[in-house]
C-alpha positions as CSV (number, residue, x, y, z in Angstrom):
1,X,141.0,-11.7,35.6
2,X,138.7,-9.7,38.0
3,X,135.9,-12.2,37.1
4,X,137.9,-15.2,37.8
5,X,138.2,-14.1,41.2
6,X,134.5,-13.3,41.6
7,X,133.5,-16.5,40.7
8,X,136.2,-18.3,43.0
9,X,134.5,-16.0,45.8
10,X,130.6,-16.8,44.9
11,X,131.6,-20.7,44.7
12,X,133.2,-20.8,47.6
13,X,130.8,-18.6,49.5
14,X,128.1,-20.9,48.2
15,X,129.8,-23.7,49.3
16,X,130.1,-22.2,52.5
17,X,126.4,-21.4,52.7
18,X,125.8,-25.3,51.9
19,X,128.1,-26.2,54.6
20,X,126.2,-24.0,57.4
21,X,122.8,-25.5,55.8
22,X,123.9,-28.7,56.2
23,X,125.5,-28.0,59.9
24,X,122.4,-26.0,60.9
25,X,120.4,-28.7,62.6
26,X,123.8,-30.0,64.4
27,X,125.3,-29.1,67.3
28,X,129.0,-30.3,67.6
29,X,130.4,-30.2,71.3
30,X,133.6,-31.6,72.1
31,X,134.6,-32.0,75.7
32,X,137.9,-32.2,77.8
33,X,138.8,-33.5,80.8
34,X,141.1,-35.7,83.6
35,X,143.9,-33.4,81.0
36,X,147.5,-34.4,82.7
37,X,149.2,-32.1,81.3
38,X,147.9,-30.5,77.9
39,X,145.2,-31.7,75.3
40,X,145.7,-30.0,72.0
41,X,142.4,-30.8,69.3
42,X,142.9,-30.3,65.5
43,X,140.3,-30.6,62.9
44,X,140.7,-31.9,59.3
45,X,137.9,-31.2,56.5
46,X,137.7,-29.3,52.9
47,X,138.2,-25.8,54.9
48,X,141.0,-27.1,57.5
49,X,144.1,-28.7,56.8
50,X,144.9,-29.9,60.9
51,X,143.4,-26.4,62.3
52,X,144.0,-26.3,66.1
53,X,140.6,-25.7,67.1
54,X,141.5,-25.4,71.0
55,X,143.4,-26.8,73.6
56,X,143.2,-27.7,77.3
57,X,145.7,-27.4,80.5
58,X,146.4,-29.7,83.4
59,X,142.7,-29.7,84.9
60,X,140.2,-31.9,86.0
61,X,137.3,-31.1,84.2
62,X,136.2,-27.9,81.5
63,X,132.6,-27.3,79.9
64,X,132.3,-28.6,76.8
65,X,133.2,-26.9,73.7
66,X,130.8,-25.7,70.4
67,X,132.7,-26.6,67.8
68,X,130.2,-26.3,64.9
69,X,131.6,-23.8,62.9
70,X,135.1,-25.7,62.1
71,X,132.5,-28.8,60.6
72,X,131.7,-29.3,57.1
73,X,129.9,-31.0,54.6
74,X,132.0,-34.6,53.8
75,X,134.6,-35.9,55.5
76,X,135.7,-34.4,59.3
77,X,138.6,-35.5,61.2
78,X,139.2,-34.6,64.8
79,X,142.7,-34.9,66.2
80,X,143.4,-35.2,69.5
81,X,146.9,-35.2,70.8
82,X,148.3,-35.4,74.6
83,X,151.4,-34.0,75.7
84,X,152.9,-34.8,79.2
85,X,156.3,-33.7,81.1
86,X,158.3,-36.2,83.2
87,X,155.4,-38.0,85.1
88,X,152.2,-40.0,84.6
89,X,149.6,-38.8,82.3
90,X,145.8,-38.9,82.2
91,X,143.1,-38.0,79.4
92,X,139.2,-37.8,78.8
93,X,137.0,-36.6,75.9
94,X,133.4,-36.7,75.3
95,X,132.7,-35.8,71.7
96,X,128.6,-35.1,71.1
97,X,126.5,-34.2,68.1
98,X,122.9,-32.3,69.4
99,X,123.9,-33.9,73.0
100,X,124.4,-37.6,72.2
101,X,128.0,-39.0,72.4
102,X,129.4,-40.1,69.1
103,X,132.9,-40.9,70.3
104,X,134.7,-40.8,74.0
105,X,137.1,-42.5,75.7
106,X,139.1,-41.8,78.7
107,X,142.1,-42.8,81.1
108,X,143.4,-42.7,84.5
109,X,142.0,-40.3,87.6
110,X,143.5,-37.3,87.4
111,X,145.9,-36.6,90.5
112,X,145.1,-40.0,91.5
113,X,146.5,-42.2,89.1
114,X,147.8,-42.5,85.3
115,X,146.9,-44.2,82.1
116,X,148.9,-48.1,82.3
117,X,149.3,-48.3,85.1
118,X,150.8,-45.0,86.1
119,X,153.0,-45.4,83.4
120,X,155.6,-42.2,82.5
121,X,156.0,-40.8,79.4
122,X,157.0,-37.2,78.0
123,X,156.3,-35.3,74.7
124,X,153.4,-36.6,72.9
125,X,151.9,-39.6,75.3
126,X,149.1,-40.6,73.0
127,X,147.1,-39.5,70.2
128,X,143.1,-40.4,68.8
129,X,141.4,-39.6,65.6
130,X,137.1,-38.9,65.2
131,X,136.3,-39.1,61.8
132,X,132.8,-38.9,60.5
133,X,130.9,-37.9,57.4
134,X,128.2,-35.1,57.1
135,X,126.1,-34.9,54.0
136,X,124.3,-32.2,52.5
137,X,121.4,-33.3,54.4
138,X,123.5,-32.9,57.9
139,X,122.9,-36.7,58.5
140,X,126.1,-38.0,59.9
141,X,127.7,-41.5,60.0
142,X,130.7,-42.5,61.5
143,X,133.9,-43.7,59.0
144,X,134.9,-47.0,59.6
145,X,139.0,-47.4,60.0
146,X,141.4,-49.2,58.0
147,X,141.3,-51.9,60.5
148,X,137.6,-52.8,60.2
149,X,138.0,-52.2,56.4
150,X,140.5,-55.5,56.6
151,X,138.8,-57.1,59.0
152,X,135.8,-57.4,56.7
153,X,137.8,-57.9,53.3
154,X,139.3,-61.2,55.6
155,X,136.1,-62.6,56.3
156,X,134.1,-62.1,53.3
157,X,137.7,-63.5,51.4
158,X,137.3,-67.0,54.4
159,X,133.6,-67.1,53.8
160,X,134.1,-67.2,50.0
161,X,137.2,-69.9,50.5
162,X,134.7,-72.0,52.5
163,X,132.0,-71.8,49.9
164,X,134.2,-73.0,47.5
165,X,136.3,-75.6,49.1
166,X,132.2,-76.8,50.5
167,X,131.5,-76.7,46.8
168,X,134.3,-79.1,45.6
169,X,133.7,-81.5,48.2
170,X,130.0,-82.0,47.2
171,X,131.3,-82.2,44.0
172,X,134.1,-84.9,44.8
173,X,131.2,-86.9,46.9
174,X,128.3,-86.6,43.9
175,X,131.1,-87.8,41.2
């Protein structure tokens, strides 16, 4: 019994050590701003299941954010969630790995004016999800979503159709 625990605790503190080698050579900033009213981030991975890493309140602008040590090896997902009271809301995130953007978006000015056009909304506004892969090596690549994944799967499906209605007509013409 006592050795089944030891061995769960060496795996997963070697797994942990492969993790901070592979995340060792990357820096992962993630930075807030234009936040009308609160910014919450949550990370997903093999060692968090939707962790709230940190949040931000109504404010212009904040210094970026290390958040190295909630990435791991594989698979990451960053949540990012807006909540607003009864008014118009406005949002901005700059998310870098060793000081190159990866993923960022923003809208609105804050106190100036909201996200479409000014529009109102309370509770949870609008939401965003950063996914990327690290590998052992720490290279990183982005994960492409489910939309592309269809995209694609259409036009390689069109492209085939074409080939083969192409192919019958030449075929028809030649008989």
């Amino acid at each position: 019994m006592k050795f089944g625990k030891t061995a769960r605790a060496l795996a997963f503190g070697a797994a942990m050590l492969l993790s901070s080698a592979a995340n060792a050579a990357n820096v992962y900033t993630l930075r807030l701003f234009q936040v009308d009213d609160l910014m919450r981030t949550y990370i997903t991975n093999s060692y968090h299941l939707g962790t709230m890493m940190f949040e931000k309140h109504f404010g212009p602008d904040d210094p970026a954010v290390d958040i190295s040590g909630f990435i791991t090896t594989g698979l990451n997902t960053i949540d990012l969630a807006l909540f607003n009271g009864p008014s118009g809301y406005t949002y901005g995130y700059d998310f870098q790995i060793n000081g190159v953007s990866f993923a960022k978006d923003s809208c609105g000015t804050f106190n100036m004016g909201g996200c479409d056009n000014d529009r109102y909304g309370e509770g949870l506004v609008w939401t965003d999800k950063i996914r990327f892969n690290v590998d052992s090596n720490g290279y990183v690549s982005g994960v492409p979503e489910p939309a592309t994944w269809a995209m694609m799967i259409t036009g390689f499906g069109m492209a085939g159709w074409m080939l083969r209605r192409n192919r019958n007509r030449l075929a028809t013409a030649l008989a």
